[in-house]
Structure formats: structure tokens, C-alpha cells
C-alpha positions in Angstrom: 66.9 92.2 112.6 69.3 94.9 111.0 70.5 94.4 107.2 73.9 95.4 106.2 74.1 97.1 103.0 77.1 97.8 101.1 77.8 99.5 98.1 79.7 98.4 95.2 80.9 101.6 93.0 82.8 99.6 89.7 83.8 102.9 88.4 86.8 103.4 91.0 88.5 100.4 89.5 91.4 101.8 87.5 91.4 100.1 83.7 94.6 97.7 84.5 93.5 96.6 88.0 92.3 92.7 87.6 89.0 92.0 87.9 89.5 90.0 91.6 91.1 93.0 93.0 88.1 94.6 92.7 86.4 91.5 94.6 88.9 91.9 97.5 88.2 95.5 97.9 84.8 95.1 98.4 85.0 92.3 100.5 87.1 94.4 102.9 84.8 97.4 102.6 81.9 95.0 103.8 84.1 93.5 106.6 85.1 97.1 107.2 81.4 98.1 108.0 80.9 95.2 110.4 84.3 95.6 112.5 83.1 98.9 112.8 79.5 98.9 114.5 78.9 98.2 118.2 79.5 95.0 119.3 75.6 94.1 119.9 75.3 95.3 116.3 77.8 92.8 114.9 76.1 89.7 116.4 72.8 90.6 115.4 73.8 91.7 111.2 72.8 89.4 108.5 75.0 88.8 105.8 75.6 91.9 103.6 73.5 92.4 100.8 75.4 93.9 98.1 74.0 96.5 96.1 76.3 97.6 92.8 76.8 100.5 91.2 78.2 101.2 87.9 78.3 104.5 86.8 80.0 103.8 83.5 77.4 101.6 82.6 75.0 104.5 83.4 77.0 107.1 81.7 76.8 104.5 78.7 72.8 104.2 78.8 72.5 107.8 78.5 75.5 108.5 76.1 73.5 106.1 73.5 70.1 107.2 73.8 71.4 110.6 72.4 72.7 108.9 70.1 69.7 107.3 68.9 67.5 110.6 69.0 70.8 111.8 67.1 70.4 108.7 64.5 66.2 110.0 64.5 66.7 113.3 63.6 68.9 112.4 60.7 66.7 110.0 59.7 63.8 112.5 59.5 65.5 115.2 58.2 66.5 112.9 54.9 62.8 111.6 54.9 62.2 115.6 55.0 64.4 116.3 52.8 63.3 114.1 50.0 59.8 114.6 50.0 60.6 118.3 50.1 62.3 117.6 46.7 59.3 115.2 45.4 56.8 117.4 46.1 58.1 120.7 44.4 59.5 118.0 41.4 56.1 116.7 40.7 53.7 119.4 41.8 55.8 121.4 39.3 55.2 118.7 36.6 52.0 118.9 37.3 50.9 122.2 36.7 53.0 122.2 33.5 51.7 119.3 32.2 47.8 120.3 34.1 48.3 116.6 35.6 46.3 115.9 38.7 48.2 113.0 38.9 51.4 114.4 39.4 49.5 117.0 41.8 48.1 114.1 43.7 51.7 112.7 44.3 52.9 116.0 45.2 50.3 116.2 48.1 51.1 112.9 49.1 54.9 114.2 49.5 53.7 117.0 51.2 51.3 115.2 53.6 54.4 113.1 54.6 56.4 116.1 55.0 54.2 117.3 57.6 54.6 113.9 59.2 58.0 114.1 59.7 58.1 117.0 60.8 55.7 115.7 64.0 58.6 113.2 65.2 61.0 116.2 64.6 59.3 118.3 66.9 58.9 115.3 69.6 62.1 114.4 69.3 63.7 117.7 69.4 66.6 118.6 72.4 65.2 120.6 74.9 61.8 119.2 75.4 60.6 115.6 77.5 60.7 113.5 74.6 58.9 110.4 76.5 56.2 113.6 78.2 52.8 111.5 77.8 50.8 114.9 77.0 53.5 115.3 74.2 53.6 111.8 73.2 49.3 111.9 72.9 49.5 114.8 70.6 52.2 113.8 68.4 50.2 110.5 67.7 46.9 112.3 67.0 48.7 114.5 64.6 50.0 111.8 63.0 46.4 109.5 62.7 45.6 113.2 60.8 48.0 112.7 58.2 47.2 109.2 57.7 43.6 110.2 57.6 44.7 113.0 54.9 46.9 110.5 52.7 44.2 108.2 52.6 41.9 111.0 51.6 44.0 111.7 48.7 45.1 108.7 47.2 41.3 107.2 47.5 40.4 110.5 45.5 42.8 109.8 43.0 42.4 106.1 42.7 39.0 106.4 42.4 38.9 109.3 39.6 41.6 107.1 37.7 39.3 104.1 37.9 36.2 105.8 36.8 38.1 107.6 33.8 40.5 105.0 32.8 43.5 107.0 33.4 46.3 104.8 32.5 49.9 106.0 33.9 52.7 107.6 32.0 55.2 104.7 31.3 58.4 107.4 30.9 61.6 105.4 31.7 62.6 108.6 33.5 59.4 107.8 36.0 60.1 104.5 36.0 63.5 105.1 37.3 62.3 107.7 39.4 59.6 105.4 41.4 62.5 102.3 42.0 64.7 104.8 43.7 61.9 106.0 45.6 60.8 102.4 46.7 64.5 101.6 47.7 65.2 104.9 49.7 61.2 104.6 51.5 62.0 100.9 52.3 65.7 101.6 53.4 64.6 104.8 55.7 61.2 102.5 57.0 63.5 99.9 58.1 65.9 102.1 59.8 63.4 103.9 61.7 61.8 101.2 62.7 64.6 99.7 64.4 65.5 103.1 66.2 61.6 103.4 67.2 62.0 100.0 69.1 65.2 101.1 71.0 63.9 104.4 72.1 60.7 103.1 72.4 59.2 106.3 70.4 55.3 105.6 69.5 55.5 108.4 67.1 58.4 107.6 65.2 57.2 104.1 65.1 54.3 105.1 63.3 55.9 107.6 61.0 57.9 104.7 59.9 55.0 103.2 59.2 53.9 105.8 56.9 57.4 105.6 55.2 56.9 102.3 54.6 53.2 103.2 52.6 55.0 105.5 50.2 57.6 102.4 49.5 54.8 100.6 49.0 53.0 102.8 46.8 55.7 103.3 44.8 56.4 99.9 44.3 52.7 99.5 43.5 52.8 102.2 40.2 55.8 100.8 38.9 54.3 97.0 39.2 50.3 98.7 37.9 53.0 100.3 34.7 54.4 96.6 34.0 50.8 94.8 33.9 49.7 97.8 31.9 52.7 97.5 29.3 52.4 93.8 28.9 48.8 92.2 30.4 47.1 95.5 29.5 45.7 95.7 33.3 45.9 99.4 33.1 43.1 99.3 36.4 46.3 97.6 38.5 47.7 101.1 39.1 44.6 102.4 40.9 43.6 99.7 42.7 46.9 99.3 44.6 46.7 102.9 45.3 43.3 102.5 46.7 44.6 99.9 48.9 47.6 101.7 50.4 44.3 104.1 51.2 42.5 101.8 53.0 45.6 100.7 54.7 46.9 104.3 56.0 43.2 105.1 56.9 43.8 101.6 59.6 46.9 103.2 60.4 44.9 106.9 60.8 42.9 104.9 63.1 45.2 102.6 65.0 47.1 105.7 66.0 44.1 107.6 67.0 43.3 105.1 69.5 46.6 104.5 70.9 46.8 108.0 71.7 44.3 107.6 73.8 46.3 105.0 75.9 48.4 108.5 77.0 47.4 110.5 79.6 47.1 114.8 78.6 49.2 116.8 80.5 50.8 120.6 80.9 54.1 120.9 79.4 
């Protein structure tokens, strides 16, 4: 038995026509299509099954996923941005002061630089942001610089731990590391959130590695307190050897869901 099938197109209502206009029109457009078949058709239609179509609703999908690869790329480019600065601040520092510390930190910033600058280069205009070949290698490269940060800060934990390195306590660092922590927490937080909307896997991640350098931050600046007044100067290095072990789970978490995406040519 035939199906009658109209189509509702809500865009060709004009903005000040009621609502139950609307509802007329396409009520006559259906009855329209009925009068209009052979009469053996008629008797043998079921009822119409409506089918809608909104193309402002459409147009509105597509108008605010640019805007939340838009609100992505601004978020990387200030995660880029400031790590950039970190990293020529405190390698600089470093080579002055012939701390490998500093250095350390520096390579962290840099490590997270190169990060960021995988989601940029997913997410960029002009390529299939969501292209499962894309997607696979944007993850690997990402479990890489997890796997590098957690190198690095296990090195430096580690030295600091068998040395006894205990951390500068300048108010200028001090102040330094809470801004840090607020801006890493902020930009995690705001990633994340745009990472579930566009349902990006790398960007996602990358937030998560945002997140570690909050963290880490927040852990010098509490290792600095229990040194000053509890004389725990081995808090410092321990956190940091923690945030290693956690970004190496992260290195290998994103390693395997890469593996959930299928190569293919781009």
C-alpha cells in the first residue's frame, strides 16, 4: 500500500506569520497532494507521514560548530602562546643561573608547545577535522608528548630526590607558579568543555595535558610551603614524579585509543 509523504520546509515561514498559519499551510499542502493523484490512488493512501525540514535549524548547527573550532583555535593559540613565553623565560633563567631545574621546566613548556600545536593542526580550516586517519595520528602524537613530559619530569624528580635539591622560594616564582596554575586550570576547563561539544579526541586529551601543568604548578608551590614551614623539602619532587606517572597513563591511554581509528589517505 502507497505512503504519502509530505514535506514540511519551516524556513518559508516569514518571522511575523503565527505559528498555526504555518500548521494550515501544511495541512493544505498535504490535502493538496491527495486531491491531486488518481482516484484509485486516493482510496488506497495512508495517512501522510510528515517529514520536517528546517533549514534554519541546519544553517544554525553548522554556523556554531565554526564557532567552536573558532573558540579551539583561540584557545590553543593562548595555551601556545604562553608556554612560548615560559619556555624562553625559564630556559633563559636557566642557562644564566646553570639551573637544570629551570631547564627542566622550560622543556616541559616546550613539550606542551608541541602539543598544542597537534590540535592546531587538526583543527585547522581546510582540512576533515573528524578524518579518522587524521584523528589516529593526531592522538599518537599526542601519547608522544605525554610519553616525553613524563620522561622529563621523572628525570628531574628523581635527580632532585637523590641530591636533595630543595626549590628556590623567590616570591617572584611564587607568584609566577599561582598564575600559572589559574591560567592552566582556566584554559583545561575551557577546552574541555569545547572538546565534548565538537566531540574532538585530540583536543580532549590536550586538555588533559593542560590540566597536568596546572597541576604541577600547583604541586611546586604547595612542595615550597611544606618546605618553608614542615621542612618536607622531598614534597616538591615527589608530586612532580607523580604528575609523571600520571602523563605516562595519559601517554598510554591515548596510544590505545588511537587505535580505536581506522588509517586512511587524506
Amino acid at each position: 500500500m502507497p505512503y504519502l509523504v509530505a514535506f514540511r520546509f519551516r524556513s518559508v515561514q516569514p518571522p511575523h506569520e503565527p505559528q498555526e498559519s504555518l500548521h494550515r499551510a501544511n495541512r493544505r499542502l498535504s490535502e493538496s497532494a491527495i486531491r491531486d493523484r488518481p482516484e484509485t490512488d486516493r482510496t488506497r493512501l495512508k495517512p501522510a507521514s510528515v517529514v520536517e525540514i528546517d533549514f534554519r535549524r541546519m544553517g544554525s548547527g553548522t554556523r556554531d560548530r565554526d564557532e567552536l573550532h573558532r573558540r579551539a583555535l583561540t584557545l590553543e593559540y593562548a595555551t601556545i602562546g604562553w608556554n612560548i613565553g615560559e619556555a624562553v623565560l625559564t630556559v633563559s633563567l636557566g642557562a644564566v643561573a646553570a639551573s637544570l631545574a629551570l631547564i627542566g621546566f622550560g622543556t616541559v613548556s616546550v613539550i606542551e608547545v608541541f602539543a598544542s600545536s597537534v590540535v592546531v593542526w587538526h583543527l585547522l580550516p581546510g582540512h576533515e577535522g573528524n578524518s579518522s586517519g587524521r584523528t589516529r595520528r593526531a592522538l599518537r602524537l599526542t601519547a608522544g608528548a605525554f610519553g616525553a613530559l613524563a620522561v622529563v619530569l621523572a628525570v628531574l624528580a628523581i635527580r632532585d630526590l637523590a641530591t636533595g635539591r630543595v626549590a628556590s622560594e623567590s616570591p617572584w616564582g611564587i607568584a609566577y607558579l599561582a598564575v600559572t596554575a589559574f591560567v592552566m586550570f582556566a584554559l583545561a576547563s575551557k577546552k574541555r568543555r569545547t572538546a565534548e561539544s565538537l566531540g574532538s579526541a585530540p583536543l580532549q586529551s590536550e586538555a588533559q595535558m593542560t590540566f597536568l601543568d596546572g597541576v604541577l604548578s600547583t604541586a611546586t608551590l604547595v612542595g615550597l610551603g611544606l618546605n618553608a614551614y614542615a621542612g618536607w623539602w622531598w614534597a616538591d619532587p615527589l608530586a612532580a614524579l607523580l604528575v609523571a606517572i600520571a602523563a605516562a597513563n595519559e601517554a598510554r591511554v591515548n596510544w590505545l585509543e588511537a587505535d580505536d581509528f581506522a588509517p586512511d589517505s587524506e
